[in-house]
N, C-alpha and C positions, 0 to 999 in steps of 0.2 A: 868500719868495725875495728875495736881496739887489737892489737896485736897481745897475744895471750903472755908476755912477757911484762906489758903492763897490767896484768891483771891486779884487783888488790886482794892479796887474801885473807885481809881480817875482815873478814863475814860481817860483821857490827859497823866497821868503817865501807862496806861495800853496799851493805843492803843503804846507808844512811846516804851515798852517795848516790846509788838507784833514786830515791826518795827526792833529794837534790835536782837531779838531772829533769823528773820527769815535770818539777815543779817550774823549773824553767823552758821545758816545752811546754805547754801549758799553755804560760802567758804568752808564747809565741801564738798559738791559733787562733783563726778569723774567728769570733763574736761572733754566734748564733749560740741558738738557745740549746739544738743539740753538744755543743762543744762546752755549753757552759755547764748545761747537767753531768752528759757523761766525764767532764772535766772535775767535777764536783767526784766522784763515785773513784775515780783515776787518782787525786790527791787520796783519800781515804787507802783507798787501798795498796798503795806504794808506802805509803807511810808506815802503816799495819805490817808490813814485813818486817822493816828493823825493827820496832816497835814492840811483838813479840819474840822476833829473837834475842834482843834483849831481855823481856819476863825470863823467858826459855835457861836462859844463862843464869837466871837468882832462882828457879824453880824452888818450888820446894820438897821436889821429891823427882820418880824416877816420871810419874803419871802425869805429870803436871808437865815435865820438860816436853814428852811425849806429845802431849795435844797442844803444843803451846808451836812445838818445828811442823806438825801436822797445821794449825792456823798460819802458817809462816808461808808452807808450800802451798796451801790455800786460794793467799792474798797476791803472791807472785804470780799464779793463774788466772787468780780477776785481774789484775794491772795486765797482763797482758790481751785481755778480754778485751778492754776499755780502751787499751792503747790504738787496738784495733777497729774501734767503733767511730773516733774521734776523726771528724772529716779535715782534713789537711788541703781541700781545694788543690788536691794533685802540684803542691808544691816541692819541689824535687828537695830541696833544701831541709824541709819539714819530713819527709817522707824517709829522707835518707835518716835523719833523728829519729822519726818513728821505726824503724827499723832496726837499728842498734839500741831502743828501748828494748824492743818486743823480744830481740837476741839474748839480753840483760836479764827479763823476767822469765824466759824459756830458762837460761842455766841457772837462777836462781831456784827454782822448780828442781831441778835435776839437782843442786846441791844438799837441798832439805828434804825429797826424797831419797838421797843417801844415805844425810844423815838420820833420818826414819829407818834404813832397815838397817842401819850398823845399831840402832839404838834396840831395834827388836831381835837380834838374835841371840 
């Protein structure tokens, strides 16, 4: 687990990093056809976090930024949905990656549900 000193905290640079990371566990896991679907559903939806918060950031109003960090927090709770799904053959190596993915999309989650109520009050 990363130590909270190396966090990054440009949100655009962190979620694009997320997106990164999960891209190259991925092609780490065993071929099967479960890993290839939910592998498919896992890229999508990691990518969709920066993806939107970037829209989020050119919004064009206050409504649009709004449901754009609401699709943000979303797609961090499907990645971590999928990350969960994805069979690793109890590879510790794999497992310990999956793990500090699943850590990654959990505060991911927690930072865009922040920024959702700093944004509604």
């Amino acid at each position: 687990m990363e130590d909270v000193t190396n966090k990054i905290y440009d949100l655009e640079e962190r979620t694009f990093q997320f997106a990164i990371k999960v891209r190259v566990f991925i092609k780490k896991l065993p071929r099967n056809i479960n890993n290839i679907e939910d592998g498919k559903q896992l890229v999508r939806s990691s990518g969709s976090v920066g993806a939107n918060y970037i829209e989020a950031n050119d919004s064009l109003g206050e409504k649009d930024k709004l449901m754009k960090i609401r699709i943000c927090r979303k797609e961090a709770k499907e990645s971590k949905y999928w990350l969960r799904l994805v069979d690793t053959e109890n590879n510790e190596i794999l497992e310990t990656e999956r793990k500090n993915l699943i850590q990654e999309s959990h505060e991911l989650m927690l930072i865009f549900g922040s920024i959702l109520k700093n944004l509604t009050k």
